[in-house]
Each structure stands twice: as C-alpha cells, then as structure tokens.
C-alpha angles and dihedrals in degrees: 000000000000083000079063093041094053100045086059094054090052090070084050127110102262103244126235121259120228114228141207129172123185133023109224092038108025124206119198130185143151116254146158124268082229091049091049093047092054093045093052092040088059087043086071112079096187087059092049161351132226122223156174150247116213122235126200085253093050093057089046096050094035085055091067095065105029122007094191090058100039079060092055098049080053092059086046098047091047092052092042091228119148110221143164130243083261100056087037093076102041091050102115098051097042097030090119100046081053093043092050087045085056096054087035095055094035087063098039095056083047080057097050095047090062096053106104128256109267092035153182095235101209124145099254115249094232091061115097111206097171099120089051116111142219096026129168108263099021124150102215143058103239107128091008114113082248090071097077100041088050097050084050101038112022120207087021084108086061098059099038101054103059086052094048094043086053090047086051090049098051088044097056081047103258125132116244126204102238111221127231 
C-alpha cells in the first residue's frame, strides 16, 4: 500500500522547502529541493571549485596590480578555461592537464545529455574523466588546495595531511592515535 501510495506522489508537482539559515540573525526564505541541493553541493569545497572565466576588463585592470598575473589570466582567457586564483598561478605548469579536463568534461556533459529523461543518472562508461581534478578517491594532490602550497613549498603536503586526516577522524567521532 504505501508502494502504491509513493508512486502517486512521483507524478506530483515537487513542494517548496522552507528555508532558514542562522541562528542569531535568522534568515528565511522558499526554495526548491533542486535549488537547495546545488547550493549545498558548492558549499562543499571537497566536491567542488568554483571558478572564472577571464574577461579582456579583468586582465587590465588585474595589470595594474600584478603584471605576471595579468599574463597568466591571459593564458587563461586565450585558452577559455575557466580557472581559480590556485590554479592561476600554477598555469603554466599544469596548462595541459587543464586543457585535456576541458575537452573531457565537454564531451562528458555531450554524453549526459543523451541519457534519457527518468534516468538512471550514471556517468556514462564511455565517458574518460582521468584528467578531472579534484575527484573523489583520487591519490594526488593535483586541484586540490595542496597543489600550490606544494609547488611553493615542496614536501609541505607531507607534513599537513597526517594532521588533517587525524582532524577528519576526531570530527566524524572517532578517537585518533596522536603521533609523537
């Protein structure tokens, strides 16, 4: 019976959320569930990066400041990648790998438009995300905000993640062993 019930609710028009954010000064407002989920979703910073895209006003104004960097936002803006201050100044070294997670991801998002309306909603198999970064699972550092501070400063990386992964343990409740 509540099978029966549920599938009738899927034809149904999804409901607001109700929203509230703070707690001294509280800040309420209607969304969608899909709205919600997006927002969230850029809040985590693991799961992903935002990022720019360069435009002709940004560099001018940009070369006033910093001509070396004025030069790499040009780089960027040539290429039409859209890229953060991290990745900005590492352009020049990684400019391939972000040249290879363009055309990956161009023709990832060709594959998922294919995929029909109701689902499922799987990454395709045909689709190569290799050059992607960051990813969950993956074994480097590259896109992750340990890739500047290790170009700068290498073996920095080293030293910083046992002390995070022991951070991330206690967190999530769990005891960890601290290290002498």
């Amino acid at each position: 019976m509540a099978f029966v019930r549920s599938l009738r609710r899927c034809g149904e028009k999804v409901p607001d959320i109700f929203m509230q954010f703070g707690l001294e000064q509280q800040f309420r407002f209607v969304s969608h569930p899909g709205v919600f989920a997006v927002s969230k979703i850029l809040e985590m910073r693991t799961i992903s990066q935002m990022r720019a895209n360069f435009t002709e006003e940004n560099i001018e104004k940009i070369k006033g400041f910093d001509p070396d960097l004025a030069r790499k936002a040009q780089i960027a803006y040539d290429n039409k990648l859209p890229v953060n201050f991290q990745q900005l100044e590492l352009i020049e070294d990684i400019l391939p790998r972000l040249l290879e997670e363009k055309t990956q991801l161009s023709a990832a998002r060709t594959e998922v438009a294919k995929l029909p309306v109701g689902g499922p909603y799987e990454l395709p198999k045909s689709a190569d995300v290799s050059a992607c970064r960051p990813i969950p699972g993956q074994k480097d550092i590259q896109g992750t905000l340990l890739e500047l501070p290790e170009a700068k400063y290498p073996g920095m990386a080293a030293k910083v993640v046992p002390a995070i992964q022991q951070s991330q343990a206690i967190a999530a409740g769990g005891t960890a062993a601290i290290k002498k």
